[in-house]
C-alpha positions as CSV (number, residue, x, y, z in Angstrom):
1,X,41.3,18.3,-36.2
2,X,41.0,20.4,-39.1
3,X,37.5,23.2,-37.8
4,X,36.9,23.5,-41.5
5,X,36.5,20.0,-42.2
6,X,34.2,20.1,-38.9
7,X,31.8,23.0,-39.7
8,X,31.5,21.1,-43.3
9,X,30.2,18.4,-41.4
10,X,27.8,20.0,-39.4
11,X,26.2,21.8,-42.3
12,X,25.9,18.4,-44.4
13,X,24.6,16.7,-41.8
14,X,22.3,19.3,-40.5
15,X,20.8,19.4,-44.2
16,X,20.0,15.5,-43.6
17,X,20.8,14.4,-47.2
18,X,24.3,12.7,-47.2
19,X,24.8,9.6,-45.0
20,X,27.6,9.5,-42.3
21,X,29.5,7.6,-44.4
22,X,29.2,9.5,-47.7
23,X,29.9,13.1,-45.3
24,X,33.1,11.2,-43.4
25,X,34.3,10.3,-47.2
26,X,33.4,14.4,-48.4
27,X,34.9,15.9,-45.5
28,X,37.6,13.5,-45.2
29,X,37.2,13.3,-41.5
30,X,36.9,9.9,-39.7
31,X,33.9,8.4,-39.6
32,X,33.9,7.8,-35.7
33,X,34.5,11.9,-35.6
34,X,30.8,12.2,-38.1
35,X,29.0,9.8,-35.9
36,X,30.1,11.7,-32.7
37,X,29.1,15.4,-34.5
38,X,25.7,13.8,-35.4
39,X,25.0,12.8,-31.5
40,X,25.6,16.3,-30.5
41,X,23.4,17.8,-32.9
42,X,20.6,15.7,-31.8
43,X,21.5,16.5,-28.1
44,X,20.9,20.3,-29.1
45,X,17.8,21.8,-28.0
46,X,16.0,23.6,-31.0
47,X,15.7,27.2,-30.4
């Protein structure tokens, strides 16, 4: 899995503007991959 593609994700979805679709299509990751980086963001306590 290519980190750089990952981290992309992270930040797009952490900014809360780009569906999961639209970020899987961007980041050309799989979508399966953006739905499973979205879970563990929300299962990260805020500090």
């Amino acid at each position: 899995m290519n980190e750089k593609a990952v981290a992309s994700a992270r930040n797009l979805l952490t900014m809360k503007v780009l569906s999961h679709e639209q970020i899987a299509k961007a980041v050309e990751l799989p979508l399966e991959k953006i739905e499973e980086l979205a879970m563990e963001l929300t299962a990260e306590p805020v500090v």
